[in-house]
C-alpha positions as CSV (number, residue, x, y, z in Angstrom):
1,X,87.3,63.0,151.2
2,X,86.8,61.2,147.5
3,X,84.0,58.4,147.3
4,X,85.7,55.8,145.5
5,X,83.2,53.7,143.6
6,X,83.5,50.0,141.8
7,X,82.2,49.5,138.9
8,X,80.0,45.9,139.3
9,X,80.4,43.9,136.3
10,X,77.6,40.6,136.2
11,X,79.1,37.8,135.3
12,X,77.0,34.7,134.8
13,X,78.6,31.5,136.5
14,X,79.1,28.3,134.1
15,X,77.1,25.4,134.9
16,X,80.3,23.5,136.0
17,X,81.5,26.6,138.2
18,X,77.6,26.4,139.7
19,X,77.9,22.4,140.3
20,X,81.3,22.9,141.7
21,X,80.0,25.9,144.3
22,X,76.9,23.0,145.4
23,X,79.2,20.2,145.9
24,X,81.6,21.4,148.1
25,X,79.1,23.4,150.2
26,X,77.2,19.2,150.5
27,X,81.2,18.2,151.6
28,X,81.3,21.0,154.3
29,X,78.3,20.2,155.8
30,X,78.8,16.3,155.5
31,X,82.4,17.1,156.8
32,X,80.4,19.0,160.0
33,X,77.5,16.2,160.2
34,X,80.3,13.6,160.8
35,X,82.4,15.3,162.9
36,X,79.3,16.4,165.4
37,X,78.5,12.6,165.3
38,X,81.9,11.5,166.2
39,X,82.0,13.6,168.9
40,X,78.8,12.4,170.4
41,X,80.9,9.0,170.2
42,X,79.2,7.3,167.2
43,X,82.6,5.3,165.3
44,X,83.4,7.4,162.0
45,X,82.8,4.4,160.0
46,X,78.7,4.6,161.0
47,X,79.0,8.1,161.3
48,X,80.4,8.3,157.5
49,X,77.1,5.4,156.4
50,X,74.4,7.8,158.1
51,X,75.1,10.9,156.6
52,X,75.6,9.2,153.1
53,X,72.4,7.8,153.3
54,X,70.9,11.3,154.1
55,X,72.8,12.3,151.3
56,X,72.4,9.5,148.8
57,X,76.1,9.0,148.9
58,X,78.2,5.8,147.9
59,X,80.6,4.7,151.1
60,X,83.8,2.7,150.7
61,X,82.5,-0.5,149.1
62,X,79.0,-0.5,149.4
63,X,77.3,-1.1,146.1
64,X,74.5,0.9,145.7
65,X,72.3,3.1,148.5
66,X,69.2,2.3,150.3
67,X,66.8,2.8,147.3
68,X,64.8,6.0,147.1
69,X,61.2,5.1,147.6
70,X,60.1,8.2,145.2
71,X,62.1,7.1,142.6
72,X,61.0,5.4,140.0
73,X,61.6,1.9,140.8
74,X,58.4,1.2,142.9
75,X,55.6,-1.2,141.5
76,X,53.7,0.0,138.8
77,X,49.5,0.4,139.0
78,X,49.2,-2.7,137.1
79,X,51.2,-4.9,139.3
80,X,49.1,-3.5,142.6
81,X,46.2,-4.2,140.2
């Protein structure tokens, strides 16, 4: 009846290894997001455009996303002035 213990070593992750872990838990849940909306009957083309607009995400060819309204590229005080 021997307890067998682990020894736990902490091992800090790499910034890359940490980026890595985030995006592919956003591609899973995109990945779900679409395939809920298909099944609702929504083409995967749209379905693909909503949920990279939720996600800031380039599709296919489109050029740039919707812009951000809290970003920085709203009118400055001066030009509401």
């Amino acid at each position: 009846m021997g307890i067998i213990t682990y020894l736990m070593v902490k091992r800090t992750a790499s910034i890359e290894e940490v980026l890595a872990a985030v995006e592919a838990a956003r591609d899973k849940v995109m990945a779900d997001e679409v395939k809920s909306l298909t099944k609702l009957g929504i083409p995967k083309a749209m379905a693909y455009q909503m949920i990279a607009s939720r996600f800031h995400q380039k599709v296919g060819n489109q050029e740039e996303a919707e812009a951000d309204p809290f970003e920085g590229n709203a009118t400055s005080w001066e030009e509401i002035g």
